[in-house]
gemmi code that builds the backbone of each chain (N, CA, C; Angstrom):
import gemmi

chains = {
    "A": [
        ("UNK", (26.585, 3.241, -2.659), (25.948, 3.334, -3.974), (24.460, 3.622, -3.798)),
        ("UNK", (24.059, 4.631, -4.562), (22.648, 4.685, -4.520), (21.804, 3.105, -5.188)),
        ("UNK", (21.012, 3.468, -3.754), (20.358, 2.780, -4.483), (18.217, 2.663, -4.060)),
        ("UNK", (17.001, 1.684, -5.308), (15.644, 2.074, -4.323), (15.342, 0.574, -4.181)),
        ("UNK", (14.637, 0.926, -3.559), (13.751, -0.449, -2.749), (12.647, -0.097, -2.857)),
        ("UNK", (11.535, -1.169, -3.378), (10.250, -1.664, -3.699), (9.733, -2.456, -2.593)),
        ("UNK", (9.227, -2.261, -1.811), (8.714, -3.264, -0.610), (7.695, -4.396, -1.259)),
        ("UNK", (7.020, -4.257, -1.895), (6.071, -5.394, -2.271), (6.870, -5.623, -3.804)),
        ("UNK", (6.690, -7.147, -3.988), (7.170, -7.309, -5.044), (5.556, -7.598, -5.933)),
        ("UNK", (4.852, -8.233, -5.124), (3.545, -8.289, -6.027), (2.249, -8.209, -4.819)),
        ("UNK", (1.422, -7.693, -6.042), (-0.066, -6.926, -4.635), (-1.114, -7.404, -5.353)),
        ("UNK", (-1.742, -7.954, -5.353), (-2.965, -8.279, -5.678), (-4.399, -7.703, -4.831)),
        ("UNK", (-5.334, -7.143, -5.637), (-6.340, -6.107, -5.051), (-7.878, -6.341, -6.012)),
        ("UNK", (-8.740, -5.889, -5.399), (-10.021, -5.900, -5.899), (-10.224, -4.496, -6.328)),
        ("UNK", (-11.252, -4.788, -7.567), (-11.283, -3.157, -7.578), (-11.912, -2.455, -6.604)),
        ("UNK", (-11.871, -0.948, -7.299), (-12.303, 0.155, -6.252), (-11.522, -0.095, -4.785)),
        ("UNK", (-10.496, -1.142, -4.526), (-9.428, -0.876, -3.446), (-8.540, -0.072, -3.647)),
        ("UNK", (-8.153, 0.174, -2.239), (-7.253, 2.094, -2.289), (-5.603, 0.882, -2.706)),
        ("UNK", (-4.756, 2.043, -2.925), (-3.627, 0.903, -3.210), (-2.546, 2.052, -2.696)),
        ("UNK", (-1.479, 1.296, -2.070), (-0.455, 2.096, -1.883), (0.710, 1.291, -2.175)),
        ("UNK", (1.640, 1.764, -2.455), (3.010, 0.660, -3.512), (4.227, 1.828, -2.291)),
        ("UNK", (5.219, 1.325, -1.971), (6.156, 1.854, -1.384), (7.408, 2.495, -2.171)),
        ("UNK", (8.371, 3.109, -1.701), (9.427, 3.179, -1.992), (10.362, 3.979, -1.128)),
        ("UNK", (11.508, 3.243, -1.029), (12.582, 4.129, -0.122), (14.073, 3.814, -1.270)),
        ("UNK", (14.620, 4.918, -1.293), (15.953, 5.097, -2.123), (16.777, 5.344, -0.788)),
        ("UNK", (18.101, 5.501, -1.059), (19.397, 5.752, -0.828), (20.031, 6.846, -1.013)),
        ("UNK", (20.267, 8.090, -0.626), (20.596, 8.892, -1.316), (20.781, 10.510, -0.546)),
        ("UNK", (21.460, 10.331, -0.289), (21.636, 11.822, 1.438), (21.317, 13.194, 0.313)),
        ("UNK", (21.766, 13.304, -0.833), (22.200, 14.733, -1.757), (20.232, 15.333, -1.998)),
        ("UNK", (20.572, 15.854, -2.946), (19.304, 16.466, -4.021), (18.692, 15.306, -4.485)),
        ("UNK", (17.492, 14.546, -4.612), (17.008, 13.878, -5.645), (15.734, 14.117, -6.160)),
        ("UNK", (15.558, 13.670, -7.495), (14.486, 13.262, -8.445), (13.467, 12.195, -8.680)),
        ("UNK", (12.768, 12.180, -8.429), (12.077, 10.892, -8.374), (10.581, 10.755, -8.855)),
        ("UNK", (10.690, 9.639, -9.674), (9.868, 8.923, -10.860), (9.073, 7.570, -9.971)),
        ("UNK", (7.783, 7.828, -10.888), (6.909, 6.309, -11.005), (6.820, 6.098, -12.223)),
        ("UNK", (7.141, 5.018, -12.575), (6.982, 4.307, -14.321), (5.922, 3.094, -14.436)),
        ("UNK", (5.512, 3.453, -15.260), (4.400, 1.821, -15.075), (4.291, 1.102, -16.283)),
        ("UNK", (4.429, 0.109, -16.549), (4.459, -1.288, -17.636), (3.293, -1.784, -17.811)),
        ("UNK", (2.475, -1.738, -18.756), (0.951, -2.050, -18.788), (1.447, -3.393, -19.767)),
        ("UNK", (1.004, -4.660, -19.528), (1.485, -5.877, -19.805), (1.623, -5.224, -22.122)),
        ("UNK", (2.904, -5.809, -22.608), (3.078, -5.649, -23.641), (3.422, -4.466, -23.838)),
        ("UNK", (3.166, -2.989, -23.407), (3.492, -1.798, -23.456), (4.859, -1.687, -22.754)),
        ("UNK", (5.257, -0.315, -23.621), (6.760, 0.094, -22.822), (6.682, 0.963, -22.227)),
        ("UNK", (7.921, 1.448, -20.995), (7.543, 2.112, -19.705), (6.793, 3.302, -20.093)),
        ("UNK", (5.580, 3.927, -19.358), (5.115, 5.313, -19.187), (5.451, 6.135, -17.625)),
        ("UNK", (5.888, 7.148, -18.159), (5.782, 8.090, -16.879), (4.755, 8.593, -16.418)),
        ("UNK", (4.151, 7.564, -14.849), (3.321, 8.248, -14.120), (2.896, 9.718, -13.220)),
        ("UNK", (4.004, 9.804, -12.989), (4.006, 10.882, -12.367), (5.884, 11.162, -11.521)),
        ("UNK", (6.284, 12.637, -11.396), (7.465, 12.991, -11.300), (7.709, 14.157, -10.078)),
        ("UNK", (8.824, 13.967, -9.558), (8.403, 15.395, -8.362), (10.399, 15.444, -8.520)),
        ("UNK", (10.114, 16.923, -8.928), (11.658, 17.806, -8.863), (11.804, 18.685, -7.648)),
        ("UNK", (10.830, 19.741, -7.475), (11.398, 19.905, -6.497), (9.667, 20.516, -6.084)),
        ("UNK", (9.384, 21.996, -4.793), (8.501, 22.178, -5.011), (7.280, 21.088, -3.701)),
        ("UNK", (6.117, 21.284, -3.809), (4.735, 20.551, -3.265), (4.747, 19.238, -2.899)),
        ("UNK", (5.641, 18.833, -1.916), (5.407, 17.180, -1.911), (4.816, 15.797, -2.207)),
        ("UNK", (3.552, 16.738, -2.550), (2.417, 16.181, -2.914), (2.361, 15.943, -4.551)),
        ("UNK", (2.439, 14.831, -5.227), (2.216, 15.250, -6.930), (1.456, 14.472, -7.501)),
        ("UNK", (0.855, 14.862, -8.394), (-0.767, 14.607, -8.807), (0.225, 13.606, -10.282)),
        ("UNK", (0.041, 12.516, -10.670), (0.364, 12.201, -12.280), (-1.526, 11.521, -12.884)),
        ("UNK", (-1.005, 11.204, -13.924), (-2.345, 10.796, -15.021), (-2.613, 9.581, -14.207)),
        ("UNK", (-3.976, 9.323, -14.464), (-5.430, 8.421, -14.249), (-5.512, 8.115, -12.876)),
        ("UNK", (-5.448, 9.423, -12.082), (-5.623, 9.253, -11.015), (-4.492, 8.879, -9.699)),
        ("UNK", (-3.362, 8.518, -9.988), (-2.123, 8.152, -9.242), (-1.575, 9.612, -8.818)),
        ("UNK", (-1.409, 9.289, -7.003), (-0.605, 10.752, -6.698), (0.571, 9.998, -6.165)),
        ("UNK", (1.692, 10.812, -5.594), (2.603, 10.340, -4.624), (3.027, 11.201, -4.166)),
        ("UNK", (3.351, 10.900, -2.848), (4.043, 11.798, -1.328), (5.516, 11.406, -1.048)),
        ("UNK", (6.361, 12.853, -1.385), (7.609, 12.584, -1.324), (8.133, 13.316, 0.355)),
        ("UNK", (8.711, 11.889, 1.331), (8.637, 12.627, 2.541), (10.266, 12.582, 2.814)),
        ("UNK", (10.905, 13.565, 2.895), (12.325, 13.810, 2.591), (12.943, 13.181, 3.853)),
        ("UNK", (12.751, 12.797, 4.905), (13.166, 12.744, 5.956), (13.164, 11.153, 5.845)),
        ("UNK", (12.055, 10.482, 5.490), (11.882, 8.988, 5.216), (12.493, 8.711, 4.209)),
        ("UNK", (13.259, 9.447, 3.362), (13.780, 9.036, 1.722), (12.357, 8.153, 1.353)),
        ("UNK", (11.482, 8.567, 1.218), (10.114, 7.868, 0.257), (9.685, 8.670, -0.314)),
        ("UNK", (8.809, 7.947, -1.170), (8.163, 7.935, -2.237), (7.168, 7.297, -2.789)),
        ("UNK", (5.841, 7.396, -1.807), (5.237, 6.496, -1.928), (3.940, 6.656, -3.359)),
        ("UNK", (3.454, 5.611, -3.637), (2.476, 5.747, -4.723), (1.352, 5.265, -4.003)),
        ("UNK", (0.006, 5.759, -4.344), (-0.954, 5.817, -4.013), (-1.988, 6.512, -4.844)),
        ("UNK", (-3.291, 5.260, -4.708), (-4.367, 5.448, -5.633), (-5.752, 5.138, -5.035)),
        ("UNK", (-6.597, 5.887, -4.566), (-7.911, 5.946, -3.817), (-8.580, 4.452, -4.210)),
        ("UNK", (-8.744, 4.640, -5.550), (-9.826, 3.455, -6.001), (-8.888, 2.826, -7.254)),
        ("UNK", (-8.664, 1.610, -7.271), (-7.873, 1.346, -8.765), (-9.237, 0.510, -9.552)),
        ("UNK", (-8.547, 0.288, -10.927), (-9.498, -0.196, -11.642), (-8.757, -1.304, -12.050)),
        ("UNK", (-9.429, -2.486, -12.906), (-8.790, -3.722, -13.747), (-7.922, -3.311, -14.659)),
        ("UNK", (-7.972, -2.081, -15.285), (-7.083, -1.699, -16.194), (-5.919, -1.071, -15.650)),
        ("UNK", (-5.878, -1.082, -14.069), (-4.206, -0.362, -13.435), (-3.637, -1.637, -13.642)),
        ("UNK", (-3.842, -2.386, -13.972), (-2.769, -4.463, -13.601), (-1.840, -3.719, -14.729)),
        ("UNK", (-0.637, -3.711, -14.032), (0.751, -3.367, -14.820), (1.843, -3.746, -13.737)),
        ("UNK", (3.170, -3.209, -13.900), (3.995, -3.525, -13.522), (4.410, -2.178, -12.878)),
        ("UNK", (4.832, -1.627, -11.598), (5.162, -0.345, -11.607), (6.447, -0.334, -10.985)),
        ("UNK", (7.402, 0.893, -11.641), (8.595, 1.175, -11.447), (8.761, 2.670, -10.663)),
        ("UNK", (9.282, 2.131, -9.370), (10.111, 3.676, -8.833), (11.199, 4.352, -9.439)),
        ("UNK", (12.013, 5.230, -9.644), (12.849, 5.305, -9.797), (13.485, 6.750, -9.528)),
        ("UNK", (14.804, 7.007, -9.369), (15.819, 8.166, -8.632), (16.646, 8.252, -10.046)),
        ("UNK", (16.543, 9.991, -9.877), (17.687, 10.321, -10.218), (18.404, 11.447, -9.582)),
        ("UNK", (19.829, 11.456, -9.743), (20.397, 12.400, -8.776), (21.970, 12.603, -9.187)),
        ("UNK", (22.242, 13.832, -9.030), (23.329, 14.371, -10.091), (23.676, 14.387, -11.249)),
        ("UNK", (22.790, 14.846, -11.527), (22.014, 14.978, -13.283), (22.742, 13.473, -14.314)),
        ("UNK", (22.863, 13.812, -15.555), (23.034, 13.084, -16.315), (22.133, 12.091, -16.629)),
        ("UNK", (20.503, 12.450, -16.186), (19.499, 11.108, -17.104), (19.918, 9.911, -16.629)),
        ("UNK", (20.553, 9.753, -15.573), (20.547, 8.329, -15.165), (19.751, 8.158, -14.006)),
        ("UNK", (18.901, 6.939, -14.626), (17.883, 6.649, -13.772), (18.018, 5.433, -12.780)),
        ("UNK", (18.027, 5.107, -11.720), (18.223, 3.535, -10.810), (16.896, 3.552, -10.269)),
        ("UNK", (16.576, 1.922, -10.615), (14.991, 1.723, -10.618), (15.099, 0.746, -9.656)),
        ("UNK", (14.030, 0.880, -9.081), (13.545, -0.276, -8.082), (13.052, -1.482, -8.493)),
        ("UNK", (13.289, -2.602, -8.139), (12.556, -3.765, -8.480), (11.520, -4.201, -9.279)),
        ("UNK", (10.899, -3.241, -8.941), (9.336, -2.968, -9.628), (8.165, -4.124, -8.295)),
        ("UNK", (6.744, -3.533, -8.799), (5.570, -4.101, -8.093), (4.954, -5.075, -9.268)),
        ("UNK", (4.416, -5.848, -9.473), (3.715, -6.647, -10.137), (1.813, -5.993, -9.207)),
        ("UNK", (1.247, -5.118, -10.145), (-0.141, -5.251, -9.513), (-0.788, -5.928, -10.348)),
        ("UNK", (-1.755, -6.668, -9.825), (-3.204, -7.599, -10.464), (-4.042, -6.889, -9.382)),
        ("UNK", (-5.205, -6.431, -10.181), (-6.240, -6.341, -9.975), (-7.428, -7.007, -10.784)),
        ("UNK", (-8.308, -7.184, -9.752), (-9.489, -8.709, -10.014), (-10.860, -7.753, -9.980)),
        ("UNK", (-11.719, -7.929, -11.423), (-12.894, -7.350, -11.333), (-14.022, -7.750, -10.092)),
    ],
    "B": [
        ("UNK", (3.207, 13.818, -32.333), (4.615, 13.680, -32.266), (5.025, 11.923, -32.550)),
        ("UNK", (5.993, 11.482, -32.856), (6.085, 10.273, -33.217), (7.139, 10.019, -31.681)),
        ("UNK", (6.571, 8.466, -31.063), (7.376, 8.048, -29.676), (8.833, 7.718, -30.116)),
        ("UNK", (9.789, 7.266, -29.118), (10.575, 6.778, -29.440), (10.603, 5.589, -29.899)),
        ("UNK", (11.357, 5.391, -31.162), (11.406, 3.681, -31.799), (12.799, 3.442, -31.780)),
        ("UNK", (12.654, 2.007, -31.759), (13.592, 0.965, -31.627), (13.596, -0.163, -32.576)),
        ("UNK", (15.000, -0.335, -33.487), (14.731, -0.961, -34.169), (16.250, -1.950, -34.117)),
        ("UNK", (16.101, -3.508, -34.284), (14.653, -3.995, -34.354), (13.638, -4.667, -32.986)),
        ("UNK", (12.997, -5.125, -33.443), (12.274, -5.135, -31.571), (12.564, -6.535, -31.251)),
        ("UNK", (12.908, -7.761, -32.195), (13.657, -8.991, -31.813), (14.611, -9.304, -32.421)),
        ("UNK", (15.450, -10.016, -32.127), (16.666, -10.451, -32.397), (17.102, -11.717, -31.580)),
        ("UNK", (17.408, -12.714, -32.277), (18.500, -13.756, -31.951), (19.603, -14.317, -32.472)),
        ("UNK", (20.508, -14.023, -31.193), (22.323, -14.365, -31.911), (22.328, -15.710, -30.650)),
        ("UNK", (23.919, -15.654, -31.252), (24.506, -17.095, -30.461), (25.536, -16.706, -29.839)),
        ("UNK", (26.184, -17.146, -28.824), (27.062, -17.083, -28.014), (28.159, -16.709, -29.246)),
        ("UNK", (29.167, -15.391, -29.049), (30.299, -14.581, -29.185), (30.269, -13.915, -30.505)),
        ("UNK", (28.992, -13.976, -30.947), (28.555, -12.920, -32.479), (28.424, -11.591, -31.287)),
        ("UNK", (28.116, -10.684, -32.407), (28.262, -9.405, -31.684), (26.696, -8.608, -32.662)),
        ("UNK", (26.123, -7.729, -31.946), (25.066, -6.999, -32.627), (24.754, -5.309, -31.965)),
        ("UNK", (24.262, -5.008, -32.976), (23.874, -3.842, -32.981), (22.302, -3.086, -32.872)),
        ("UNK", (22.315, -2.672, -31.789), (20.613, -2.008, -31.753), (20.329, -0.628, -31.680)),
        ("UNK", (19.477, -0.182, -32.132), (19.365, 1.187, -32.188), (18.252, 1.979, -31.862)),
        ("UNK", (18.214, 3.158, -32.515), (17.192, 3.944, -31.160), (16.874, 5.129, -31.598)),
        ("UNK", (15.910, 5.658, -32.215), (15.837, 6.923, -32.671), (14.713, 7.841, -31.902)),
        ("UNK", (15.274, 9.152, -31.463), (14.426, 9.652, -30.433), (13.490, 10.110, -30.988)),
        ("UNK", (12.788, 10.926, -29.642), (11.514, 11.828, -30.223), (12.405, 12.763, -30.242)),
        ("UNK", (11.787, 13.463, -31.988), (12.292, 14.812, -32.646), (12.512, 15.696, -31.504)),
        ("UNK", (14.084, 16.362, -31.943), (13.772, 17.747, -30.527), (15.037, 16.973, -29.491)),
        ("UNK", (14.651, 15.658, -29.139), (15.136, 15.500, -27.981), (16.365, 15.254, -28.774)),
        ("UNK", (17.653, 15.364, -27.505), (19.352, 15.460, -27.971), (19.784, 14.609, -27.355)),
        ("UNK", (18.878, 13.886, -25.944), (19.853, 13.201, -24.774), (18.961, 11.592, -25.418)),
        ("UNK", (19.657, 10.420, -25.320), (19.495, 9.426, -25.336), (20.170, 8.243, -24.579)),
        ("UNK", (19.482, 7.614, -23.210), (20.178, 7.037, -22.706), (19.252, 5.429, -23.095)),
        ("UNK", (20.557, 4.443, -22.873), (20.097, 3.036, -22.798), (20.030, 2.463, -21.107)),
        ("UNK", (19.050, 1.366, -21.453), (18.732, 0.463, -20.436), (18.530, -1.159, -20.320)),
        ("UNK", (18.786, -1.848, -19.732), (18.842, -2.998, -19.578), (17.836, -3.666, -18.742)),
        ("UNK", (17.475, -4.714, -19.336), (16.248, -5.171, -18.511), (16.086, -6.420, -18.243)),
        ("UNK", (15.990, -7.178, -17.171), (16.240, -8.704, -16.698), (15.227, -8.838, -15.717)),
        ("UNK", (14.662, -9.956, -16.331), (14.139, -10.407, -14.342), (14.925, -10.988, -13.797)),
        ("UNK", (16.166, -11.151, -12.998), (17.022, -11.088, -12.318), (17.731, -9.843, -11.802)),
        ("UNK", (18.263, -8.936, -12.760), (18.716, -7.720, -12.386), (17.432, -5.816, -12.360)),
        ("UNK", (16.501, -6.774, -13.144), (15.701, -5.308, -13.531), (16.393, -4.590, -14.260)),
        ("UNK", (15.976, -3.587, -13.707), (16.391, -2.322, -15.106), (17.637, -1.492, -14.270)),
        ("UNK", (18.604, -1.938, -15.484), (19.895, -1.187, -14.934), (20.263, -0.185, -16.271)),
        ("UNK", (21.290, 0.838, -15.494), (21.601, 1.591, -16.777), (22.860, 1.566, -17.455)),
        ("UNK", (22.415, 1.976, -18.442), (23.698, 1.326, -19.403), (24.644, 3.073, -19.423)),
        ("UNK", (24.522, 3.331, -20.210), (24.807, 4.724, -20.450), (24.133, 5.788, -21.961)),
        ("UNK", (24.611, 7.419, -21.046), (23.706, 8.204, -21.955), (24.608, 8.729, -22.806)),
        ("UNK", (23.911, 9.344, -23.769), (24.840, 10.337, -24.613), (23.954, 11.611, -25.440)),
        ("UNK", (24.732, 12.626, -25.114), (24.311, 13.686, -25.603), (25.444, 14.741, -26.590)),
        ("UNK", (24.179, 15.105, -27.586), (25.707, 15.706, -28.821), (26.843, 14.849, -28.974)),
        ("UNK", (26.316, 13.807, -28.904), (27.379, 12.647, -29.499), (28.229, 12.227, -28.584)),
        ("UNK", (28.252, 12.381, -27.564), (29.463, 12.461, -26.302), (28.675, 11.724, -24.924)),
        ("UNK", (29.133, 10.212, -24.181), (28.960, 9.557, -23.618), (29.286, 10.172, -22.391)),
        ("UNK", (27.881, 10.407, -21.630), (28.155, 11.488, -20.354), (28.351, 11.042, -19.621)),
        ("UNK", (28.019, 9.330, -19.216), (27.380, 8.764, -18.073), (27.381, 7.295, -18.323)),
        ("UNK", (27.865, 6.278, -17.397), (28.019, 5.427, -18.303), (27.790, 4.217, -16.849)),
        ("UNK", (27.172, 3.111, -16.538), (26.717, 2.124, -16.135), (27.776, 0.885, -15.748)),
        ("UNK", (27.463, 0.250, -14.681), (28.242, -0.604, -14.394), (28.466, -2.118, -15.147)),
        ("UNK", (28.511, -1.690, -16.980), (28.691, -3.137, -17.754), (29.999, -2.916, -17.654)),
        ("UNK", (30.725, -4.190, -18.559), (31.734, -4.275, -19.085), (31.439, -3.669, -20.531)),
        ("UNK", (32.888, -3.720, -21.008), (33.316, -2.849, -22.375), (32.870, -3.557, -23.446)),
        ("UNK", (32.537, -4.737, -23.188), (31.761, -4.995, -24.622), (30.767, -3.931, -24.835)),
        ("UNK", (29.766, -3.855, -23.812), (28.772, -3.079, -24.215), (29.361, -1.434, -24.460)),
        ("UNK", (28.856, -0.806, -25.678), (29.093, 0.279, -26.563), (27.861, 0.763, -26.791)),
        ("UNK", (28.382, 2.238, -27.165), (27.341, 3.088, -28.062), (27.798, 3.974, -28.622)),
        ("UNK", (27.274, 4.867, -29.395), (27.693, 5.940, -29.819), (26.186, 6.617, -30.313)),
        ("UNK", (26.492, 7.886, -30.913), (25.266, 8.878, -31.112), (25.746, 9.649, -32.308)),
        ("UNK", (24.951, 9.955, -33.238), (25.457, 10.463, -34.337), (24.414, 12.060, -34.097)),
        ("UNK", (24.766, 12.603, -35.246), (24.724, 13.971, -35.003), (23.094, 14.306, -35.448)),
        ("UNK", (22.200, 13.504, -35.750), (20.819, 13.803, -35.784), (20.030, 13.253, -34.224)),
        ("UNK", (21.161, 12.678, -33.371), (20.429, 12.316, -32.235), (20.304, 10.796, -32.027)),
        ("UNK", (20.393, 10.010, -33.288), (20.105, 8.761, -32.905), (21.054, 8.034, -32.372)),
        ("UNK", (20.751, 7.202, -32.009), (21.976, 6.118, -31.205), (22.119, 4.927, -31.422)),
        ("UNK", (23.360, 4.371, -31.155), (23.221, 2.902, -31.253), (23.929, 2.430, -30.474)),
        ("UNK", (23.866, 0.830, -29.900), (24.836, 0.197, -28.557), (25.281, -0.883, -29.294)),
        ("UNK", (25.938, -1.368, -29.162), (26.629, -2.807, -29.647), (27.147, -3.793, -28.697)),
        ("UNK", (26.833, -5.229, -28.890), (27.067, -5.498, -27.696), (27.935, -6.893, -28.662)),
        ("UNK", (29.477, -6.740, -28.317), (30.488, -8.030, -29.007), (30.232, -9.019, -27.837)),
        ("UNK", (31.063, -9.705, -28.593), (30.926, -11.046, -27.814), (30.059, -11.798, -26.683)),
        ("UNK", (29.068, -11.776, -27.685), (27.606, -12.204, -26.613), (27.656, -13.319, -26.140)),
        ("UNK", (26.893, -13.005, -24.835), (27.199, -14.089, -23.478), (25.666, -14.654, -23.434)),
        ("UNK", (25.917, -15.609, -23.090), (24.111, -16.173, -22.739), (23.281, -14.841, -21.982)),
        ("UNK", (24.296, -14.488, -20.400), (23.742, -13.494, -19.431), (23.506, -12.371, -20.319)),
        ("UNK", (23.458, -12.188, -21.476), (22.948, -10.796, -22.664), (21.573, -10.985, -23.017)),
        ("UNK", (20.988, -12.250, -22.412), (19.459, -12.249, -23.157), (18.694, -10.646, -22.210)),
        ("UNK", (18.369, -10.477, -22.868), (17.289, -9.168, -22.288), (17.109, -8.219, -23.136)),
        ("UNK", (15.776, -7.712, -22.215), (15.074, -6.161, -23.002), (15.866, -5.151, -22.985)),
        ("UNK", (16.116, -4.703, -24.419), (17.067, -3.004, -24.036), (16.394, -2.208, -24.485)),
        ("UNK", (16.321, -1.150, -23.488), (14.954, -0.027, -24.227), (16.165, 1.371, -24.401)),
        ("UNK", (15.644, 2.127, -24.882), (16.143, 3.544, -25.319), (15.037, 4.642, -24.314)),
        ("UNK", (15.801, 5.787, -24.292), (15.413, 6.902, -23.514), (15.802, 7.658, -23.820)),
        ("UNK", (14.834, 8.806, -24.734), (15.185, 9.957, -25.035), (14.658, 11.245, -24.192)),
        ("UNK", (15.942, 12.584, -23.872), (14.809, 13.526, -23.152), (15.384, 15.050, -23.545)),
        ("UNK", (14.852, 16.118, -23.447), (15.205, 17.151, -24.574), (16.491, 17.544, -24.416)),
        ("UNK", (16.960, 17.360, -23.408), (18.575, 18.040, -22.971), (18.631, 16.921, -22.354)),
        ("UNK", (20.230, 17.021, -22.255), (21.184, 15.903, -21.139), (21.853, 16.886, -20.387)),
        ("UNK", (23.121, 16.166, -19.960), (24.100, 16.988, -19.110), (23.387, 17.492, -17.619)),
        ("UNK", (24.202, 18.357, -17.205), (23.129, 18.665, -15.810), (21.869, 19.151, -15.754)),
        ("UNK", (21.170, 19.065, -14.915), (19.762, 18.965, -14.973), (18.670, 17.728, -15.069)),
        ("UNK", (17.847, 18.031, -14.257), (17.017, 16.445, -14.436), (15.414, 17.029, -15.344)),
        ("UNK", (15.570, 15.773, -16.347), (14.497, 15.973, -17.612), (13.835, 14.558, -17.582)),
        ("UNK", (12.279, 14.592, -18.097), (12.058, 13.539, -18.091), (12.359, 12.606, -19.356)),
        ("UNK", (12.154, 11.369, -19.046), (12.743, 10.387, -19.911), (11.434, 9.395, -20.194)),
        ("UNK", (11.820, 9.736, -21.634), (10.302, 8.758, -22.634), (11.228, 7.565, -23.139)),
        ("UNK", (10.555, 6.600, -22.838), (11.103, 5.170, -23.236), (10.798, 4.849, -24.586)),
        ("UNK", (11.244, 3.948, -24.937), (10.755, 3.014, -26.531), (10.323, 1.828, -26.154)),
        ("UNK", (9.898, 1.106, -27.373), (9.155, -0.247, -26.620), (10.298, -1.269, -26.360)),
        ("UNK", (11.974, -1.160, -26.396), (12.578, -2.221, -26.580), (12.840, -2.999, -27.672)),
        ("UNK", (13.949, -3.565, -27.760), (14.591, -4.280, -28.160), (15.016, -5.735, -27.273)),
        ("UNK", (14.315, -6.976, -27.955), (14.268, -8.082, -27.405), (15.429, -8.609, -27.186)),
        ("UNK", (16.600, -8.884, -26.907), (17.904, -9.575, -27.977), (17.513, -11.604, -26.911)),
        ("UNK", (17.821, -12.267, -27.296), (17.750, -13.495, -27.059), (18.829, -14.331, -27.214)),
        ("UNK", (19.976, -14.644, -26.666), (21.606, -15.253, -26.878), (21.400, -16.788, -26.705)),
        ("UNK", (21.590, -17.815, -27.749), (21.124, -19.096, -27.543), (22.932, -19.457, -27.852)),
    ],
}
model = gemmi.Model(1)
for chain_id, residues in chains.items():
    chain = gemmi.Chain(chain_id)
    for i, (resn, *xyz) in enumerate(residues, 1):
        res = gemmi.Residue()
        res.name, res.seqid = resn, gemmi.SeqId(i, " ")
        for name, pos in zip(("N", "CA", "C"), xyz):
            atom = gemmi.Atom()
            atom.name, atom.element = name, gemmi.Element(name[0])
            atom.pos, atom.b_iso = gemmi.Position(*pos), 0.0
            res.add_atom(atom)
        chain.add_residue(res)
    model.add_chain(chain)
structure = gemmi.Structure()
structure.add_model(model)
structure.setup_entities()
């Protein structure tokens, strides 16, 4: 069964620290793969997405991630974060179409001014 | 554009009433899938439906339902509620379903709470 893994369940950071959040899925075929993030009280936003194409993918306020096919990852990464990244962030795969998404655990980040 | 809403955003039943939640996409979009949300299990999927027709469907039992009517919106029903039913169910709408991968805009959820 497919499935992803979240290595940190919670990260706590200062600002202007670089941040990197993990992810490894399951999954030998084609896949899709999502970062979602939960800003406390808000519902999920899509950070950033990679179909196929530049390994490299740029999403909003600064968050990129490196999809390395050989590692099944997907990692997230952010140079400098701010107090306002403290959310909850979600990996997630999809693969053989149909909009179904299998999410990882999620990260709990706090960041401390 | 107006996000996806969910209505209503709380709810509390009691063990073996049954309820109904719903989900109306962003205009345009046809595919609407549900999700389940626990801190114990996280976010699992329930199932999608597009043009009214359940493409894809999640490892619940048959209580849990849905259907999709022909403007797109959806609804899940969940009979005979179990305590293990407390959780967030969010909606996901994205412009097409079926094959192909599209992205998926969430709603804020639906609370349900089983006492």
């Amino acid at each position: 069964a497919q499935s992803v893994s979240q290595h940190n369940h919670h990260v706590i950071l200062s600002e202007a620290a670089s941040l990197e959040l993990g992810c490894n899925y399951s999954y030998g075929g084609t896949v899709n793969l999502f970062w979602y993030v939960q800003y406390p009280g808000q519902h999920l936003q899509l950070l950033l997405k990679y179909f196929s194409g530049d390994p490299l993918v740029k999403g909003i306020k600064g968050f990129e991630a490196e999809f390395i096919k050989s590692k099944f990852s997907f990692n997230l990464r952010k140079p400098s974060v701010q107090w306002s990244d403290t959310a909850e962030y979600f990996c997630a795969v999809n693969s053989g179409g149909y909009n179904k998404l299998i999410f990882g655990a999620g990260t709990r980040l706090a960041v401390h001014p | 554009k107006a996000g996806v809403t969910q209505t209503p955003r709380y709810l509390i039943k009691t063990r073996g009433q049954q309820v109904t939640l719903s989900c109306s996409p962003i205009s345009g979009h046809r595919s609407v899938s549900w999700y389940q949300q626990t801190p114990g299990q996280g976010l699992q999927f329930l199932f999608e439906y597009f043009s009214e027709t359940q493409r894809n469907k999640g490892n619940f039992p048959g209580r849990f339902s849905g259907r999709q009517f022909s403007n797109s919106r959806s609804e899940m029903n969940v009979s005979t509620l179990e305590l293990g039913d407390s959780a967030l169910y969010l909606c996901a709408s994205s412009l097409v379903g079926g094959q192909g991968i599209h992205e998926q805009f969430f709603g804020p959820g639906t609370r349900l709470t089983v006492l």
